[in-house]
N, C-alpha and C positions, 0 to 999 in steps of 0.2 A: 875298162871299156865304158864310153860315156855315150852318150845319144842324147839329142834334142827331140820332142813333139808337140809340135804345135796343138792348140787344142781352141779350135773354132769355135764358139758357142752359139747354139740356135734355139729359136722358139717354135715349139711346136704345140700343138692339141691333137687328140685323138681322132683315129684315123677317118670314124664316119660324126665328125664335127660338121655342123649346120651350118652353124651360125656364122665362121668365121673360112673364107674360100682361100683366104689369104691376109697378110699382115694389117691395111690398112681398115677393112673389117673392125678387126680387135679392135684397132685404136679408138676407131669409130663408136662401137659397143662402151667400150669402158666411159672415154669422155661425158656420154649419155646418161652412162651408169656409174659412177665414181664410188670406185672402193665395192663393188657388187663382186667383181672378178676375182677369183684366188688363183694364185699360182705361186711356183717352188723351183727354187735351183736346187733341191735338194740344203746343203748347210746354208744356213746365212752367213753375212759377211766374208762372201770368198767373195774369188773375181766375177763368176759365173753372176751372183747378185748384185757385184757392182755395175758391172757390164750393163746388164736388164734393167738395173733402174735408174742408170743414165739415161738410159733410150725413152726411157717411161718418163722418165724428166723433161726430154726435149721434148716430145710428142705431149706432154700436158695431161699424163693420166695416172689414174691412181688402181692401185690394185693391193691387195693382201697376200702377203706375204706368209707360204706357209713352210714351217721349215723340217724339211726332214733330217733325221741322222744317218739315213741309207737313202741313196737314188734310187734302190730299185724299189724300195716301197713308196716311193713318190709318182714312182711310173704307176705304179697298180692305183694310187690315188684318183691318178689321171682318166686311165684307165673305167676306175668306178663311178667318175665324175664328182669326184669330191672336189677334186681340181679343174680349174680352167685352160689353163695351158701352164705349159712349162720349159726353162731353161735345161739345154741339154749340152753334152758333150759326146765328140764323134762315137767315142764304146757304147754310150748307153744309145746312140743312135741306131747303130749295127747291129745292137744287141733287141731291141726292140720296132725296130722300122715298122713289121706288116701291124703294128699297132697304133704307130702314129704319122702326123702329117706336118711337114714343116713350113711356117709358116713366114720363118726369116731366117735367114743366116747372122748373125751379130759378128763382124768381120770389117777392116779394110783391104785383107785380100782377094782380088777377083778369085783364085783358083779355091778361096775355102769352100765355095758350091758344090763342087766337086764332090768334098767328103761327103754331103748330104743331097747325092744324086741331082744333080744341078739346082738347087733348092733358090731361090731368088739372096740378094744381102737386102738388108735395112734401104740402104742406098738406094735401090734400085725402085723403089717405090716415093723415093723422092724426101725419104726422111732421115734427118740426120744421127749418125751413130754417137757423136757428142764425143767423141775421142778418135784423134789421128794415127796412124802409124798403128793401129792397134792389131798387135800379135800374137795373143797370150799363147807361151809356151812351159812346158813341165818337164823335169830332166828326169831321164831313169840311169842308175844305176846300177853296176851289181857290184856286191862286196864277198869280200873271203875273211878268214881269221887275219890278225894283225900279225901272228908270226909267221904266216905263208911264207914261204922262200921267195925270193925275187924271180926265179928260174919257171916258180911255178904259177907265181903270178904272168909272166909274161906269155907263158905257155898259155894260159886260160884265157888272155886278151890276144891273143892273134886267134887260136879258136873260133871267141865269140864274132872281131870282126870278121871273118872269114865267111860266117855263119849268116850275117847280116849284109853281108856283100852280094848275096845269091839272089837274082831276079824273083825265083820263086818267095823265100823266104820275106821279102821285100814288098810280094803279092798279097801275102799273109795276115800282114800287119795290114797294109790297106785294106784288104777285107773287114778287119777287125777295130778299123776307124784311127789308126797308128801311123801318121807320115814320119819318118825317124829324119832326121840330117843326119846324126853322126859328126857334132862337132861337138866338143868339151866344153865343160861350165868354165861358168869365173870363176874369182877364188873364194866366194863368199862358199859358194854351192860346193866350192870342195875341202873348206870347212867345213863344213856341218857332214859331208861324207865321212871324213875321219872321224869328228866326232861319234858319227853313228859306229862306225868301227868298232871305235876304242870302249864304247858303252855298251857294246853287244856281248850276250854270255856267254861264257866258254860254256861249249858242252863238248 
C-alpha cells in the first residue's frame, strides 16, 4: 500500500511575536536589518531550506541560518527566542499551533491554506515564490519481511486501503497535518522500497 502527502511549507514566528503581524513585515525588518534575523528549517539543504531561500532570494533579504538535527528542538528555539522565525511542515504545525503564528504559506497551491487554518501564501502579498508548479510531496510506505507470502501480502494491503478509505480515518490524518492521495510512487521510489526491504534485519 502506497500513499502520496503533500507537505506545504510555512513560515511562521511565535505566537505573541510583535514585530512581525505578517509576512511583509519580516521582509521589511530583515532588508533593514541584514543578516540580524535567525531562522531554521530545522536540517539544512532539504527542501524545506531550499524552498525559504528562494523566497529570501527574490524578496532581497538575508537572514542566518540555524540548523537543527530535530524540529522539535528548533520549535523550543523559536519558542525561547533564540530564533526569529521558522520553516515549518503541516505535523510540526498541528503539533505545535497554540504556539506559533503563520506568517506565509510557501505554496502554489490555493487550497495549501487550508492545512494551516486559512494562513495567507507568499503570493498573496504580492511576492513571488520564485518556483512554479511547486508541490513538495513525501511518499509513506509500509513494508513486511521479503519472504511474506503473497496471500499475506495482499491480505495486509486491502486491510490497510480499506482502513484509509474510512472518512473518519481520513479526518485523522487531516487533523494531524497528513493530506494522503493514495496514488503509487515511480519506479525510482520503488526502488529504493526494495532495497529498504532487502537491507532490513531479520528478527
Amino acid at each position: 500500500m502506497w500513499s502520496a502527502t503533500p507537505n506545504s511549507f510555512a513560515i511562521v514566528v511565535r505566537k505573541n511575536e510583535e514585530r512581525f503581524t505578517d509576512f511583509p513585515p519580516l521582509v521589511s525588518y530583515a532588508k533593514e536589518n541584514p543578516g540580524e534575523l535567525r531562522y531554521s528549517p530545522g536540517s539544512t539543504d532539504t527542501l524545506p531550506h531550499m524552498v525559504v531561500a528562494r523566497v529570501m532570494q527574490m524578496s532581497d533579504v538575508i537572514a542566518q541560518v540555524a540548523p537543527y538535527p530535530e524540529i522539535d528542538n528548533a520549535v523550543k528555539g523559536l519558542r525561547g527566542g533564540v530564533l526569529d522565525f521558522m520553516v515549518i511542515n503541516p505535523g510540526v504545525y498541528t503539533t505545535n499551533k497554540e504556539d506559533l503564528k503563520v506568517l506565509a504559506v510557501l505554496s502554489d497551491l490555493e487550497r495549501s491554506s487550508e492545512t494551516y487554518d486559512g494562513a495567507p501564501r507568499v503570493q498573496n502579498f504580492g511576492i513571488e515564490l520564485g518556483m512554479k508548479g511547486l508541490a513538495p510531496m513525501g511518499w509513506n510506505w509500509w513494508l513486511v519481511r521479503k519472504e511474506t507470502p503473497e496471500d499475506v501480502v495482499a491480505k495486509l494491503r486491502e486491510a490497510m486501503g480499506n482502513a484509509l478509505a474510512r472518512k473518519d480515518v481520513q479526518q485523522r490524518l487531516l487533523d494531524m497535518g497528513e493530506r494522503h492521495y493514495m496514488r503509487g510512487p515511480g519506479p525510482a521510489t520503488k526502488r529504493q522500497a526494495s532495497k529498504l526491504s532487502s537491507d532490513s534485519p531479520k528478527t
